[in-house]
N, C-alpha and C positions, 0 to 999 in steps of 0.2 A: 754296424758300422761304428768305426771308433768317435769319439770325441775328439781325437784330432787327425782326421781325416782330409788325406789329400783335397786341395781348391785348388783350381785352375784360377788363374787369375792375367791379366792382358801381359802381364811383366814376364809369368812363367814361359810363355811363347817362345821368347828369345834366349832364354835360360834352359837348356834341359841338363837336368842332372848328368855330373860327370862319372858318378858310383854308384854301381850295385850294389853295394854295403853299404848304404845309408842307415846310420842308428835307429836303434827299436826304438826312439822315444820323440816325444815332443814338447815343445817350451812355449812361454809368453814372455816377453820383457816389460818393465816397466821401468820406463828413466823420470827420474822429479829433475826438472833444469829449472835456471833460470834465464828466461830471454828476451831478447827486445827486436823488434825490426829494424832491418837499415833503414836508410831514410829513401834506398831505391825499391822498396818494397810494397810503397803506395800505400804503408799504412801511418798515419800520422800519430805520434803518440798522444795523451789528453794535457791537458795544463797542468803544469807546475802545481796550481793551487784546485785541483780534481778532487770531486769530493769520492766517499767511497764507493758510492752507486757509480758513477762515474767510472772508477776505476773499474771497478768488475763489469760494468759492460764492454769497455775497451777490452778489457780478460779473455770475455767470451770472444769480440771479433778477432782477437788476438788469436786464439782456439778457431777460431772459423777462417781466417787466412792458410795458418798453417795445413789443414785438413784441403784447403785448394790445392796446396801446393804440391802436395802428397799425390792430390786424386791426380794433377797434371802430371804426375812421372808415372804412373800405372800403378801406384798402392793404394787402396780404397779406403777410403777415411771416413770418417763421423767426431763430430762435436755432441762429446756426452754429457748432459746435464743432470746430476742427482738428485738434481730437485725437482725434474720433470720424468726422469726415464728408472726404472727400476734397477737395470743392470745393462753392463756395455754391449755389444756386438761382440764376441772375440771372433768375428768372421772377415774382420778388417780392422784397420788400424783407430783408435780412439783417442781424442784430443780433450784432456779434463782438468779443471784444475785440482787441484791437491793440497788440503787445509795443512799438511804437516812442511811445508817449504814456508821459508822464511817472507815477510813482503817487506823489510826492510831495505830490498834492493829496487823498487818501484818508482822509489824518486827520481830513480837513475835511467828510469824506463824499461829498466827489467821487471819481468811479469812470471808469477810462476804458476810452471804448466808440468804435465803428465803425460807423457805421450805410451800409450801402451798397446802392444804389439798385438796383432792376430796371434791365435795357434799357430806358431812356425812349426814345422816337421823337421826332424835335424838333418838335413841329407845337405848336398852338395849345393844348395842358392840361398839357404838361408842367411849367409855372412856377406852376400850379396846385398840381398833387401836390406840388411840393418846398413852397409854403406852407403847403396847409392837413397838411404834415408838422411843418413848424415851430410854426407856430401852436398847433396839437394838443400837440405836446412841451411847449411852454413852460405852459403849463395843467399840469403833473402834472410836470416837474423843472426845475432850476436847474443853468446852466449857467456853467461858469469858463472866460477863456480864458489859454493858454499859450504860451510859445514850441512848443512841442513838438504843440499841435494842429493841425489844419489841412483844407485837403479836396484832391479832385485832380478831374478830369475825364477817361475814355474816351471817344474818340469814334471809330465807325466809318461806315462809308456803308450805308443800306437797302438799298440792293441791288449786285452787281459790289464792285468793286476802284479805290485813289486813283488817281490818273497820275503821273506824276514831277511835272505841272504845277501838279495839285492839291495834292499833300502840299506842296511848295513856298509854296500862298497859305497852305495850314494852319501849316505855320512861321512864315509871316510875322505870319498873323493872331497867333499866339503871342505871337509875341517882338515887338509893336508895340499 
């Protein structure tokens, strides 16, 4: 069995693939944001004058709302700590923070988080999940953007290993 191997998950139910030609490959995303909750979000932000423990435990409930919010639309979540857990799930979605975002923007009430993707399979719902992710987000925080946010892409093949030929177009697709 591959590594990224079809999951049924409660979302896919209502979702079935619109194509028999769904791409040989699969991906993870990883976005760095910065965000804060609205104030209809029931999460209250810390005081102004919060010290740093403080703030990063507001970080983690911060990281622990979002992952509700996720589980309540049918994407399964976890709040990953690397200071407790060796390495993520990628069999659902992870909420972590990320020492390379900026905390300059926390005065503000912005908090920076990680949110990174299960194996997605590239076929016909995967652009799906990443919307009704955003979508869903934007309804419960607010989001800043920074030099210092950003996202990346994984991408491996469903099944087997690239060729020298392939990794080659996947450069090019890259860098073009």
């Amino acid at each position: 069995m591959s590594v990224c191997s079809e999951q049924s998950s409660p979302i896919e139910d209502g979702w079935k693939s619109e194509s028999a030609a769904d791409l040989p490959f699969c991906f993870g995303c990883e976005f760095e944001v910065m965000i804060r909750p609205k104030t209809t979000s029931g999460l209250p932000l810390p005081p102004d004058a919060a010290s740093v423990s403080q703030q990063r435990r507001f970080n983690f409930r911060l990281l622990d709302s979002i992952a509700r919010v996720m589980i309540g639309i049918g994407l399964e979540s976890a709040v990953f700590d690397a200071a407790e857990q060796e390495k993520p799930d990628y069999s659902k979605w992870n909420m972590m923070l990320d020492g390379s975002l900026s905390k300059r923007h926390i005065s503000d009430g912005f908090y920076p988080v990680e949110i990174v993707s299960p194996v997605l399979v590239a076929d016909a719902m995967w652009a799906k999940k990443i919307d009704l992710l955003w979508s869903t987000l934007h309804q419960y925080f607010e989001f800043r953007k920074d030099t210092s946010c950003g996202f990346h892409v994984h991408i491996s093949f469903r099944e087997g290993h690239y060729t020298i030929g392939q990794l080659r177009n996947v450069a090019k697709a890259v860098a073009f």
